[in-house]
PDB file of the backbone (N, CA, C, O) and the ligand in Angstrom, with CONECT records:
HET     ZN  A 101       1
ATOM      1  N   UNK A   1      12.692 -54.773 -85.462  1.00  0.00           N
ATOM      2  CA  UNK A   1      11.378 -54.725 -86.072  1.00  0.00           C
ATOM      3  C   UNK A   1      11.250 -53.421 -86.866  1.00  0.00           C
ATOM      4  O   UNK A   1      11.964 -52.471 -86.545  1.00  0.00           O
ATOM      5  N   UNK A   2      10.365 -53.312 -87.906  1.00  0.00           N
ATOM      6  CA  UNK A   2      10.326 -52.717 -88.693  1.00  0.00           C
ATOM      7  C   UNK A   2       9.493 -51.600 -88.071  1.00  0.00           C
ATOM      8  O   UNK A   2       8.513 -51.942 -87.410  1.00  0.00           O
ATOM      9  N   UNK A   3       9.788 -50.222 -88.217  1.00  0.00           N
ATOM     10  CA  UNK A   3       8.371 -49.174 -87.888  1.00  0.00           C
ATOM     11  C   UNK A   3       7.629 -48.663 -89.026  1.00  0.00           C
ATOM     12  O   UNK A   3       8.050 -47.610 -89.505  1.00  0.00           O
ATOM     13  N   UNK A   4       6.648 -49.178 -89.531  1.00  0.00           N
ATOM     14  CA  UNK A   4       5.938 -48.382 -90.620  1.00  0.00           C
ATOM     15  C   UNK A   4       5.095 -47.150 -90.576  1.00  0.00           C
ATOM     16  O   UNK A   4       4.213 -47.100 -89.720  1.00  0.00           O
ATOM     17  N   UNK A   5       5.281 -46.043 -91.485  1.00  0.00           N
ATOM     18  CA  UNK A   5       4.615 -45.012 -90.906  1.00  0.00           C
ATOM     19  C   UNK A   5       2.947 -44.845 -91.707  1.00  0.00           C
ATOM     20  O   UNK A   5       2.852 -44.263 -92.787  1.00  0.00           O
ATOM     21  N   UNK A   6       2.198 -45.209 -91.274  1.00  0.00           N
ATOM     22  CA  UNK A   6       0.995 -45.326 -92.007  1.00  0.00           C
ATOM     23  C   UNK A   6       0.612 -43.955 -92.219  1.00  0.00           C
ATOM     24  O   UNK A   6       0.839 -43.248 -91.237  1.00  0.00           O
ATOM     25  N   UNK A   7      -0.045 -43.201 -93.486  1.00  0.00           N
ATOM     26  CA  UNK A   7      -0.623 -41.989 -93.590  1.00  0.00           C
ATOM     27  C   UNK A   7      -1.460 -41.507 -93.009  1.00  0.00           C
ATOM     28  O   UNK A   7      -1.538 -40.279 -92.954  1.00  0.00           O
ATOM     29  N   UNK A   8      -2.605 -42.541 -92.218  1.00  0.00           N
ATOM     30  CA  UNK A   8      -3.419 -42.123 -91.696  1.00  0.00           C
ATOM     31  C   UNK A   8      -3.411 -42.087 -90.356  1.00  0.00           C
ATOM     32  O   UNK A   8      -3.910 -41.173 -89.699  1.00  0.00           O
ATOM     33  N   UNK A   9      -2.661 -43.401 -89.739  1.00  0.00           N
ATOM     34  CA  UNK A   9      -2.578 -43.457 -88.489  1.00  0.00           C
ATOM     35  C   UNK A   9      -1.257 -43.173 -87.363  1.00  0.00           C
ATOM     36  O   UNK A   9      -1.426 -43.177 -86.144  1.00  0.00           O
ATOM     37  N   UNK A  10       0.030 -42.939 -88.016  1.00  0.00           N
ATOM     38  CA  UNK A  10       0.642 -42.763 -87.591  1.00  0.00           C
ATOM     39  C   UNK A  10       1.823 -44.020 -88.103  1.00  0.00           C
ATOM     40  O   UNK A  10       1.759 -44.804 -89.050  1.00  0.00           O
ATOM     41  N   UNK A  11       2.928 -43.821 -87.014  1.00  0.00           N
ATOM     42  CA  UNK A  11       4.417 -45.256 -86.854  1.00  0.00           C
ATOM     43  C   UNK A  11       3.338 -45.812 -86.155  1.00  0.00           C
ATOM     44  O   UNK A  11       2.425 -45.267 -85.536  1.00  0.00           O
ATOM     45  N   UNK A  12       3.738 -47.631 -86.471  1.00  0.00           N
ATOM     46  CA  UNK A  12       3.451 -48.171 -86.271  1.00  0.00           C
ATOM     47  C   UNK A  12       4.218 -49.791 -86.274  1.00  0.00           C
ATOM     48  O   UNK A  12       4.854 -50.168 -87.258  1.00  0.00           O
ATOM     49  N   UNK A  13       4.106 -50.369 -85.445  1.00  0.00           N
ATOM     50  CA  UNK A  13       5.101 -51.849 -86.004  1.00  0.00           C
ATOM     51  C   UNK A  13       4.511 -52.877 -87.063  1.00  0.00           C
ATOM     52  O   UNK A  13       3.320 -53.122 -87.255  1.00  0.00           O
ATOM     53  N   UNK A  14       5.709 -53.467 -87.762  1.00  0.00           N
ATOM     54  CA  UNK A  14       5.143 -54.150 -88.762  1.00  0.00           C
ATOM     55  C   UNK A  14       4.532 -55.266 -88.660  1.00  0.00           C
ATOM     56  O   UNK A  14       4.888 -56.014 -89.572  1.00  0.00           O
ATOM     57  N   UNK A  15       3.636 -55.819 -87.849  1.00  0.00           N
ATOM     58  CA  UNK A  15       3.112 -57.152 -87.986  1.00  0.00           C
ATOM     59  C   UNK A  15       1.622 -56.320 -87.927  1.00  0.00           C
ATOM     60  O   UNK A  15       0.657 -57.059 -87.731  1.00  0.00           O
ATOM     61  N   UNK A  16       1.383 -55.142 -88.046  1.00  0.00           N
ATOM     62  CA  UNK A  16       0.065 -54.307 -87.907  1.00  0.00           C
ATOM     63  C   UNK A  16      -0.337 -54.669 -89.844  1.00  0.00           C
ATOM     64  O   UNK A  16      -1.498 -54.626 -90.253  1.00  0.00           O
ATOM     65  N   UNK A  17       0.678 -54.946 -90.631  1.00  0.00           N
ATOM     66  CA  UNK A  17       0.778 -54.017 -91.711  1.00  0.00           C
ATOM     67  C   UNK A  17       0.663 -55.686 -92.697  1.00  0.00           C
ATOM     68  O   UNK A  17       1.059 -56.721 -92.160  1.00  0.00           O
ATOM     69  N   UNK A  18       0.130 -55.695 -94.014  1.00  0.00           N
ATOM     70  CA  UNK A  18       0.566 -56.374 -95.006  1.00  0.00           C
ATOM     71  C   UNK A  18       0.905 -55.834 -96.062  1.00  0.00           C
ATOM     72  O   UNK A  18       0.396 -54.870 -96.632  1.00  0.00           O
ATOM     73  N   UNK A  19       2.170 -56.731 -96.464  1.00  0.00           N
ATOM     74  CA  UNK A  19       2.963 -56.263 -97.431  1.00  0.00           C
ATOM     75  C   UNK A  19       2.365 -56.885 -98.959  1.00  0.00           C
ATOM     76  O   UNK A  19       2.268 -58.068 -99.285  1.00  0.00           O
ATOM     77  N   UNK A  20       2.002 -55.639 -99.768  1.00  0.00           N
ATOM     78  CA  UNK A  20       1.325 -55.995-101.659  1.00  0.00           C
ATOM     79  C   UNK A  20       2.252 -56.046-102.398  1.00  0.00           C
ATOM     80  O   UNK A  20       1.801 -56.220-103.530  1.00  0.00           O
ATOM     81  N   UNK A  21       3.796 -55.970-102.417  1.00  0.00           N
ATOM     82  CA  UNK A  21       4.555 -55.980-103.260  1.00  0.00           C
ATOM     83  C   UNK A  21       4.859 -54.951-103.872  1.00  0.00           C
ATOM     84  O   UNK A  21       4.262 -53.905-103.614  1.00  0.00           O
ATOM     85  N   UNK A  22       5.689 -54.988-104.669  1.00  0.00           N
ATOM     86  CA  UNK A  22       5.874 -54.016-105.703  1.00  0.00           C
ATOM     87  C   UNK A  22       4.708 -52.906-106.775  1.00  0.00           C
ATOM     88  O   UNK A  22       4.228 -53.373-107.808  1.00  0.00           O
ATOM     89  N   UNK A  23       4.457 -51.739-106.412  1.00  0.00           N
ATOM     90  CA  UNK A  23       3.351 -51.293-107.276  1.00  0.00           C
ATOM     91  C   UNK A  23       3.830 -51.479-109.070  1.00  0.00           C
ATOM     92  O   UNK A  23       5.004 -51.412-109.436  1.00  0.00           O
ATOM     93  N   UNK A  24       2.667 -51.714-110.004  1.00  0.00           N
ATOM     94  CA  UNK A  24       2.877 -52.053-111.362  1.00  0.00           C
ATOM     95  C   UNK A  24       1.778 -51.616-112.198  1.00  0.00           C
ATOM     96  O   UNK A  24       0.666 -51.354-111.738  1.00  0.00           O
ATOM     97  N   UNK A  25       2.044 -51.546-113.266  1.00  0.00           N
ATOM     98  CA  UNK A  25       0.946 -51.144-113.878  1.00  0.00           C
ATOM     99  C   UNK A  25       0.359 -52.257-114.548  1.00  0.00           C
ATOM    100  O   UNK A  25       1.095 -52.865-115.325  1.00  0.00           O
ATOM    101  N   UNK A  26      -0.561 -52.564-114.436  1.00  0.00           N
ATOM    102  CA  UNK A  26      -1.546 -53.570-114.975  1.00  0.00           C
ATOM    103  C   UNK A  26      -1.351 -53.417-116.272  1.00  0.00           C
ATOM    104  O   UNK A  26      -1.481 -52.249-116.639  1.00  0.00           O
ATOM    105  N   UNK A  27      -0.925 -54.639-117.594  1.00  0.00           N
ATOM    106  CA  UNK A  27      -1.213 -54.366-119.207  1.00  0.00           C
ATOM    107  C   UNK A  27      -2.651 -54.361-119.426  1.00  0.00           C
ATOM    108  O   UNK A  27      -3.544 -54.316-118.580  1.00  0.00           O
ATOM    109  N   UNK A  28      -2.745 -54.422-120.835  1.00  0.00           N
ATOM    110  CA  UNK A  28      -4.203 -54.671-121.255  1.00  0.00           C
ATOM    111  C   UNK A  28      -4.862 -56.119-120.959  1.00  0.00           C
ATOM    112  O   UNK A  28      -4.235 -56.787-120.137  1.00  0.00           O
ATOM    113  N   UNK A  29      -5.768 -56.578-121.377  1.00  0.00           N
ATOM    114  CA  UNK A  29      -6.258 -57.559-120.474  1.00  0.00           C
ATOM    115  C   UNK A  29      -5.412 -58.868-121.117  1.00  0.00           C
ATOM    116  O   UNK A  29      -4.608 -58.680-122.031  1.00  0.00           O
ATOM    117  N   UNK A  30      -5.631 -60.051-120.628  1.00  0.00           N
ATOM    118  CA  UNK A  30      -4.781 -61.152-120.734  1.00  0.00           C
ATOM    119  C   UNK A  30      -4.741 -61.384-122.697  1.00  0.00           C
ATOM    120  O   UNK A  30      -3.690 -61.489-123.329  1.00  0.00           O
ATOM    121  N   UNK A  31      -6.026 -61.414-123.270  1.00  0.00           N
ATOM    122  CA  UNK A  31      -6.081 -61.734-124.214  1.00  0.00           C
ATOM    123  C   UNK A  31      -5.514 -60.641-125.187  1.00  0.00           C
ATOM    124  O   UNK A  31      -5.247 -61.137-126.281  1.00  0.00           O
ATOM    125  N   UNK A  32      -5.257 -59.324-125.107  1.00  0.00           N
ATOM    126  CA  UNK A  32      -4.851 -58.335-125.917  1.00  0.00           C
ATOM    127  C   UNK A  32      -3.096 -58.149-125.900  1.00  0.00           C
ATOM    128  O   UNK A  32      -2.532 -57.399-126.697  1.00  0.00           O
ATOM    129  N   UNK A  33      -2.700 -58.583-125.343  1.00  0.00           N
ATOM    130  CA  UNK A  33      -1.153 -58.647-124.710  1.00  0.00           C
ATOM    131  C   UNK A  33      -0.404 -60.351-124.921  1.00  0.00           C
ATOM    132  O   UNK A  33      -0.861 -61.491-124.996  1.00  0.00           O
ATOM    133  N   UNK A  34       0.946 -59.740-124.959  1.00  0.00           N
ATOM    134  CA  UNK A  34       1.699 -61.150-125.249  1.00  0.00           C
ATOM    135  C   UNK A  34       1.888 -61.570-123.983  1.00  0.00           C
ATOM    136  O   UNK A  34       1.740 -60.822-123.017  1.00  0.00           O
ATOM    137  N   UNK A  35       2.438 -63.560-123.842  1.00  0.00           N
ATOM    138  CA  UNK A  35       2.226 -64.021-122.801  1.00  0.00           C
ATOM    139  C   UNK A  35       3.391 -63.358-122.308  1.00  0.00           C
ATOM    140  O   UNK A  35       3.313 -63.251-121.084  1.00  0.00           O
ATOM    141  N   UNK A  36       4.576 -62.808-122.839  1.00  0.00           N
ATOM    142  CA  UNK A  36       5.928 -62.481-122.355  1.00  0.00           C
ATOM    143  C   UNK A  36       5.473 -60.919-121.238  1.00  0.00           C
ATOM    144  O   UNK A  36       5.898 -60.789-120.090  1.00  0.00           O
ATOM    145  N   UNK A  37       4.834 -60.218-121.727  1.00  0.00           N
ATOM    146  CA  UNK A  37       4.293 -58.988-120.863  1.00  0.00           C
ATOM    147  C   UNK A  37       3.595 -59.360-120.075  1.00  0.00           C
ATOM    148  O   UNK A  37       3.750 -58.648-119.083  1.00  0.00           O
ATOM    149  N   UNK A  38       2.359 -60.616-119.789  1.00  0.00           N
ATOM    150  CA  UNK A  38       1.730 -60.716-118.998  1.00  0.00           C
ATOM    151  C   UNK A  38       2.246 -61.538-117.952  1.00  0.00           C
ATOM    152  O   UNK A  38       1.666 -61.468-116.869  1.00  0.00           O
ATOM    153  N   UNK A  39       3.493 -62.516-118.095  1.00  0.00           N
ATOM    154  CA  UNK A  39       4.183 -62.723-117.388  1.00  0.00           C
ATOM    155  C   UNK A  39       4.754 -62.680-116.174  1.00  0.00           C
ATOM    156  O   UNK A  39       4.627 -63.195-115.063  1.00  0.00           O
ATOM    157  N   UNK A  40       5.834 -61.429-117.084  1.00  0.00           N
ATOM    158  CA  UNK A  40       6.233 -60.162-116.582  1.00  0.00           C
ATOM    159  C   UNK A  40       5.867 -59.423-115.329  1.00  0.00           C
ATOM    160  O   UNK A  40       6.484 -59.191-114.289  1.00  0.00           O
ATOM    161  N   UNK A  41       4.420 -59.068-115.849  1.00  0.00           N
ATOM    162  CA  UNK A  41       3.515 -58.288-114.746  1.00  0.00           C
ATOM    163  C   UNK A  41       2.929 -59.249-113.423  1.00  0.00           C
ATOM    164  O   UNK A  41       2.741 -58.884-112.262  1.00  0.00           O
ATOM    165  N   UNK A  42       2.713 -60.610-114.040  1.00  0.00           N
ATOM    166  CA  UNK A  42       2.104 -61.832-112.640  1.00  0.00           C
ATOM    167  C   UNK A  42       3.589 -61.730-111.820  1.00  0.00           C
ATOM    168  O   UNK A  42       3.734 -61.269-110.688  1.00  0.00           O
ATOM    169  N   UNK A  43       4.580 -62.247-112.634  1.00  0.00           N
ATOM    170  CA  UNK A  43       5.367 -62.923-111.399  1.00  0.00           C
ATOM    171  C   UNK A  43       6.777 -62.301-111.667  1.00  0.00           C
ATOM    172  O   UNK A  43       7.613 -63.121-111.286  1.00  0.00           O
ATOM    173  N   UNK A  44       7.459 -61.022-112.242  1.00  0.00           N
ATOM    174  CA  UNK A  44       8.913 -60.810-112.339  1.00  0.00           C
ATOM    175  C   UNK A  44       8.644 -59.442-111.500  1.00  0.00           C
ATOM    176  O   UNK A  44       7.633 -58.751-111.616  1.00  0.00           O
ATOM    177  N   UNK A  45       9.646 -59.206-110.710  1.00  0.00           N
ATOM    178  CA  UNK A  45       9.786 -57.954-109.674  1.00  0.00           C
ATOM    179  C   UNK A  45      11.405 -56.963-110.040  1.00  0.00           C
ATOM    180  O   UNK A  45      12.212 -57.143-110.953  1.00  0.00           O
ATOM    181  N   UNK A  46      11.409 -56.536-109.581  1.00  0.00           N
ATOM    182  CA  UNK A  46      13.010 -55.228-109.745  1.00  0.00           C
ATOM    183  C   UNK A  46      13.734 -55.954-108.833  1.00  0.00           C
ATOM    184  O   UNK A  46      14.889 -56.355-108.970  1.00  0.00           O
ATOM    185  N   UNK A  47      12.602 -56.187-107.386  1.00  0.00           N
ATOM    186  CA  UNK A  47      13.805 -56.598-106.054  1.00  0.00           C
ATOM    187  C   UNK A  47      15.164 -55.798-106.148  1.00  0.00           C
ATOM    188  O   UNK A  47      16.278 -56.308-106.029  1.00  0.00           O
ATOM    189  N   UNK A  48      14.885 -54.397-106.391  1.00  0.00           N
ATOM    190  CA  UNK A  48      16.178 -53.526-106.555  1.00  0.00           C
ATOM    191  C   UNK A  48      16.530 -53.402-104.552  1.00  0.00           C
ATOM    192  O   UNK A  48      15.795 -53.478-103.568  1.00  0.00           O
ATOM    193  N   UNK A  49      18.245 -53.151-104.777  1.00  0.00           N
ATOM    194  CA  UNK A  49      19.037 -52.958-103.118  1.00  0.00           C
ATOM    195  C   UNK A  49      18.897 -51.487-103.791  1.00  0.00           C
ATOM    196  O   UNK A  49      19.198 -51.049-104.901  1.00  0.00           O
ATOM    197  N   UNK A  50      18.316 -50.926-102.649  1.00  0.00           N
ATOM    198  CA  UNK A  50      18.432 -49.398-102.110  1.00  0.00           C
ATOM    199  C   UNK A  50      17.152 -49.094-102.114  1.00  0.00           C
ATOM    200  O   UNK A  50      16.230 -49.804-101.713  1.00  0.00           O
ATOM    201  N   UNK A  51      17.077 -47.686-102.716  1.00  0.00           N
ATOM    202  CA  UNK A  51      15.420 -47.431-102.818  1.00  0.00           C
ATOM    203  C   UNK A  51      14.607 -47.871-103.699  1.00  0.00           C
ATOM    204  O   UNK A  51      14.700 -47.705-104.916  1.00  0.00           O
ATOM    205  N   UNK A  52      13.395 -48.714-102.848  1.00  0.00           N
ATOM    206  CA  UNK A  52      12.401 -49.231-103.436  1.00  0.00           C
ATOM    207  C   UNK A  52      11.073 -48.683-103.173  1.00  0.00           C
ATOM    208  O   UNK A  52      11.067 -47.714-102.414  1.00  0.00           O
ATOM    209  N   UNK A  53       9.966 -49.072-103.619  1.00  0.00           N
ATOM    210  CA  UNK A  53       8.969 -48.342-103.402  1.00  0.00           C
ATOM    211  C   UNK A  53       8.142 -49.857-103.675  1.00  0.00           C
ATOM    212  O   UNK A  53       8.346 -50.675-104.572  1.00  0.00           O
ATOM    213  N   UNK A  54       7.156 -49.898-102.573  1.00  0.00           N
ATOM    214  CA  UNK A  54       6.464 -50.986-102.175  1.00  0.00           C
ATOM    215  C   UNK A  54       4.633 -50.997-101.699  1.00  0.00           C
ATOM    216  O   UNK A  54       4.310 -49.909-101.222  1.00  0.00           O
ATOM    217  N   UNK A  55       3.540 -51.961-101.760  1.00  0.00           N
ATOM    218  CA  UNK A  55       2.749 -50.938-101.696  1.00  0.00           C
ATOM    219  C   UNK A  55       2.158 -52.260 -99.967  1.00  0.00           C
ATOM    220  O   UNK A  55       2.235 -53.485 -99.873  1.00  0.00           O
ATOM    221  N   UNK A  56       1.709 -51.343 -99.092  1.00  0.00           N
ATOM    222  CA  UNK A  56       1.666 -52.001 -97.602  1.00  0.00           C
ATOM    223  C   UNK A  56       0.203 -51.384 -97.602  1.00  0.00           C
ATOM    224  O   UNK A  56      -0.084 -50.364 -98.229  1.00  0.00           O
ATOM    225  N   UNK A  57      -0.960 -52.332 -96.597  1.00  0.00           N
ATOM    226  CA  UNK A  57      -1.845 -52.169 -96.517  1.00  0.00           C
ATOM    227  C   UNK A  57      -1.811 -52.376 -94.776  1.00  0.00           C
ATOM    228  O   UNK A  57      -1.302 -53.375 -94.268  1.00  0.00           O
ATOM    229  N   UNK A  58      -2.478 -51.195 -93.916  1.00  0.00           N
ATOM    230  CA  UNK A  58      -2.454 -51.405 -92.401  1.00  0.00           C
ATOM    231  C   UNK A  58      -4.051 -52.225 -92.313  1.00  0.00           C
ATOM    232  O   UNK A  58      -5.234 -51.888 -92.366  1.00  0.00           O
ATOM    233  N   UNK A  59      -3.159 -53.650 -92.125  1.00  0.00           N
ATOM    234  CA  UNK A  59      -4.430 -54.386 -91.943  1.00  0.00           C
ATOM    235  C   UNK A  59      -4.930 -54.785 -90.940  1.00  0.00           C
ATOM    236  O   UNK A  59      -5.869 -55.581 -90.959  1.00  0.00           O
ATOM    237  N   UNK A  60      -4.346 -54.262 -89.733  1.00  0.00           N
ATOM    238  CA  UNK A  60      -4.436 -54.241 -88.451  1.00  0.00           C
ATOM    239  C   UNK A  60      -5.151 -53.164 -87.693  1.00  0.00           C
ATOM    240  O   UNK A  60      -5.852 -53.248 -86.684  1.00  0.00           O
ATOM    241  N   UNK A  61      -4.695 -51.804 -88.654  1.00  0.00           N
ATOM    242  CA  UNK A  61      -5.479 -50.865 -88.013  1.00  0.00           C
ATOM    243  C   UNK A  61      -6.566 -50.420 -89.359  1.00  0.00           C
ATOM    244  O   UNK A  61      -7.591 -51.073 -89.555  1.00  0.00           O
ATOM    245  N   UNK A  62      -6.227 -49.363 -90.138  1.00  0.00           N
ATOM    246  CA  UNK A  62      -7.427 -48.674 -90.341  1.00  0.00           C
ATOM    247  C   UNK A  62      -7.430 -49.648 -91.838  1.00  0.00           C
ATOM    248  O   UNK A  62      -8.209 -49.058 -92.586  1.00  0.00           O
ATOM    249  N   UNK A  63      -7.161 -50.250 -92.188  1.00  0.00           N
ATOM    250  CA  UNK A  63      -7.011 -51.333 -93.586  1.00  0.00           C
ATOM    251  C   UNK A  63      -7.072 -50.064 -94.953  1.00  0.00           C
ATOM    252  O   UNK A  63      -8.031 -49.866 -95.699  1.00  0.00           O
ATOM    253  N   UNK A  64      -6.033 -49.504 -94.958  1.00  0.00           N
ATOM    254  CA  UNK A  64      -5.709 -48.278 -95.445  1.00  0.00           C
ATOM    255  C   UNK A  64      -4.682 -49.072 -96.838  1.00  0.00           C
ATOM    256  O   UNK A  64      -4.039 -49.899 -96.192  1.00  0.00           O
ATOM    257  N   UNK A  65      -4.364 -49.183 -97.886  1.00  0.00           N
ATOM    258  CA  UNK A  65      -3.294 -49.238 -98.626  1.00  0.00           C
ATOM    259  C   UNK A  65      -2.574 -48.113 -98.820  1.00  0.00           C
ATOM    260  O   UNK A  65      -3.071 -47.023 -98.538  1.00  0.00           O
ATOM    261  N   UNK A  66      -1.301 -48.219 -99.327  1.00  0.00           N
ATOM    262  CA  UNK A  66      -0.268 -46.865 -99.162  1.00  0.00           C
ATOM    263  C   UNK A  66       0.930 -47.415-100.028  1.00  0.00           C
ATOM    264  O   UNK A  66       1.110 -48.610-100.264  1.00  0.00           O
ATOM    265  N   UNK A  67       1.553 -46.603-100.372  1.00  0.00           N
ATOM    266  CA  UNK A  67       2.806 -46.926-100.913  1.00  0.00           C
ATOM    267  C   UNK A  67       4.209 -46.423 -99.987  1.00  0.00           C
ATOM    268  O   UNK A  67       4.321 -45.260 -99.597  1.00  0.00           O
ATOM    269  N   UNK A  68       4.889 -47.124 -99.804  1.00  0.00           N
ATOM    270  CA  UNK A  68       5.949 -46.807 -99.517  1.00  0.00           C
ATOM    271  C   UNK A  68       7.540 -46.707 -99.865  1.00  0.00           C
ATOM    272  O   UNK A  68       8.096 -47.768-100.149  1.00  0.00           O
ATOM    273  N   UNK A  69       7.925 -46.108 -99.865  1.00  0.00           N
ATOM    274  CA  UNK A  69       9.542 -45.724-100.518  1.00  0.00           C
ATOM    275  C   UNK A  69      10.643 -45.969 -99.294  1.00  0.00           C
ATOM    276  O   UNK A  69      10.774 -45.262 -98.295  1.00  0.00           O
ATOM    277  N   UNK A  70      11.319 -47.039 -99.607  1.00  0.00           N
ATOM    278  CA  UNK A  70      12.150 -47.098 -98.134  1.00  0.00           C
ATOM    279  C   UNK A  70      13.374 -47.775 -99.072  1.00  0.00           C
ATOM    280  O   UNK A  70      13.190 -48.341-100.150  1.00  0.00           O
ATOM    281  N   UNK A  71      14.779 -47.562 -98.340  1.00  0.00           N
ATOM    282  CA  UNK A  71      16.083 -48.132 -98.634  1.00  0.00           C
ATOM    283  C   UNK A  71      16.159 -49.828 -98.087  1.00  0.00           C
ATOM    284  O   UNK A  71      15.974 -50.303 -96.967  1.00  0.00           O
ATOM    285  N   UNK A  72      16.446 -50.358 -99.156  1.00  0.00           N
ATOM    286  CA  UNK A  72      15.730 -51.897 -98.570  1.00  0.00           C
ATOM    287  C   UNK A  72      17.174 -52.495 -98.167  1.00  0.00           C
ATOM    288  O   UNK A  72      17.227 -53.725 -98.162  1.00  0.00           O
ATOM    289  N   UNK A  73      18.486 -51.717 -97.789  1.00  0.00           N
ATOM    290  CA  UNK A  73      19.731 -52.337 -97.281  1.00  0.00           C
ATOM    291  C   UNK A  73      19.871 -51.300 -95.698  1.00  0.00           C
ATOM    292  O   UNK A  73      20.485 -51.613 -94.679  1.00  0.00           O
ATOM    293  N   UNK A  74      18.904 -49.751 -96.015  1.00  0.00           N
ATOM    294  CA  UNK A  74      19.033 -49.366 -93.903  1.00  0.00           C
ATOM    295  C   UNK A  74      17.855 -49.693 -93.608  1.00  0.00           C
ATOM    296  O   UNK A  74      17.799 -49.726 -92.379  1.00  0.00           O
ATOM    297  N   UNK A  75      16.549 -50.042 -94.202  1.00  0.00           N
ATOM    298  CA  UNK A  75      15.474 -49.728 -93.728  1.00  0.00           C
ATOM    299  C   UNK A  75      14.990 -48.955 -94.197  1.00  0.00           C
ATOM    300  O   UNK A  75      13.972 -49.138 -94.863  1.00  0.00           O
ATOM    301  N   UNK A  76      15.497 -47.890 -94.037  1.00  0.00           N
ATOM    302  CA  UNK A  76      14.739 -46.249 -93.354  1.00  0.00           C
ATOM    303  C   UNK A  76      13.988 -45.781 -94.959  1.00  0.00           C
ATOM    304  O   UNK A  76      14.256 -45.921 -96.153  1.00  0.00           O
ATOM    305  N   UNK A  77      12.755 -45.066 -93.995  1.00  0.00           N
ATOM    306  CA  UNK A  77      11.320 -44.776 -95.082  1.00  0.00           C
ATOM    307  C   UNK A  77      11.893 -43.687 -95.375  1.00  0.00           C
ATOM    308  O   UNK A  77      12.474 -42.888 -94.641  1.00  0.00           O
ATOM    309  N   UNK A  78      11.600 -43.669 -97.163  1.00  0.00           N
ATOM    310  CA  UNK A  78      12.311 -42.293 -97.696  1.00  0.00           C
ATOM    311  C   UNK A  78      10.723 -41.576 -98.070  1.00  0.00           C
ATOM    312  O   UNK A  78      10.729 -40.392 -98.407  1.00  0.00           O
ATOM    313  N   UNK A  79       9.896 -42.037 -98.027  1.00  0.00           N
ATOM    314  CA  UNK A  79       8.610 -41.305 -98.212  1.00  0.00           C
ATOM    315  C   UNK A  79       7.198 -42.446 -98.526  1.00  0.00           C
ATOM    316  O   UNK A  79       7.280 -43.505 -99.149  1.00  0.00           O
ATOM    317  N   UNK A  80       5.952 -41.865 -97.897  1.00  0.00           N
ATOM    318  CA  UNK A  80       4.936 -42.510 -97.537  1.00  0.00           C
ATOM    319  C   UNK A  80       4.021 -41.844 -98.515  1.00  0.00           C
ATOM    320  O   UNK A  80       4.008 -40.622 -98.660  1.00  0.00           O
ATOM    321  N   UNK A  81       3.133 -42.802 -99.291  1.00  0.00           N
ATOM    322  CA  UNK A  81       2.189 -41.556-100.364  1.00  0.00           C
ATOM    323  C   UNK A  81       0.754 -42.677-100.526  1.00  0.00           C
ATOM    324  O   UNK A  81       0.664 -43.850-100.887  1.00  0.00           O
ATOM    325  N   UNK A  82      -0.192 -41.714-100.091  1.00  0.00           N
ATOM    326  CA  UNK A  82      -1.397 -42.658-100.090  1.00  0.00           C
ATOM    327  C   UNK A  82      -1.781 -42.563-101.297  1.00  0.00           C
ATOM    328  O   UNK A  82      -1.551 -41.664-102.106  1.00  0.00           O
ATOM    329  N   UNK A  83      -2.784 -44.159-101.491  1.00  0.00           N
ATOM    330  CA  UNK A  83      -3.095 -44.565-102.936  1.00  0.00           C
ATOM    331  C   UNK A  83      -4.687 -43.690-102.976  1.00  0.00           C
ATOM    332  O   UNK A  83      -5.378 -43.712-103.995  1.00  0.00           O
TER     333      UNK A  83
HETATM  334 ZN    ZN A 101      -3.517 -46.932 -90.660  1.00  0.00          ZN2+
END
C-alpha cells in the first residue's frame, strides 16, 4: 500500500486520499483555442516512468489538495507542495 504524505496532516495510507491526475494548465476558454489544444488538455497525459508529479486530494481526512512528486517505477515521494 501506498503511504501518502499529506502537508497538513501527516503519512498517511492511500485509500484516505483521491487521486486528480496530472497538474495542467488550463488554455483559454473552449471557444478561443483550437480543438487540437483543447483536446490535449481534457484527455492526453505524459504518464511519464520515473518522476512524476501528480495532484492528490486527502479526502478522507482534512480534504486538503496537494501536489505530489513521486518515482512512479519505486514509489517513493520525491516531494509534497501544497496548492
Ligand atoms: Zn490531510
Amino acid at each position: 500500500m501506498l503511504l501518502i504524505e499529506c502537508p497538513w496532516c501527516g503519512a498517511r495510507d492511500e485509500p484516505e486520499f483521491t487521486y486528480g491526475g496530472e497538474p495542467a494548465v488550463r488554455p483559454g476558454p473552449a471557444t478561443e483555442v483550437g480543438d487540437a489544444e483543447w483536446t490535449g488538455y481534457l484527455y492526453l497525459r505524459g504518464n511519464e516512468k520515473g518522476a512524476h508529479r501528480e495532484l492528490w486530494c486527502h479526502s478522507a481526512g482534512c480534504g486538503q489538495w496537494f501536489v505530489m512528486e513521486r518515482d512512479t517505477v519505486t514509489h517513493a515521494t520525491i516531494a509534497v507542495v501544497r496548492r
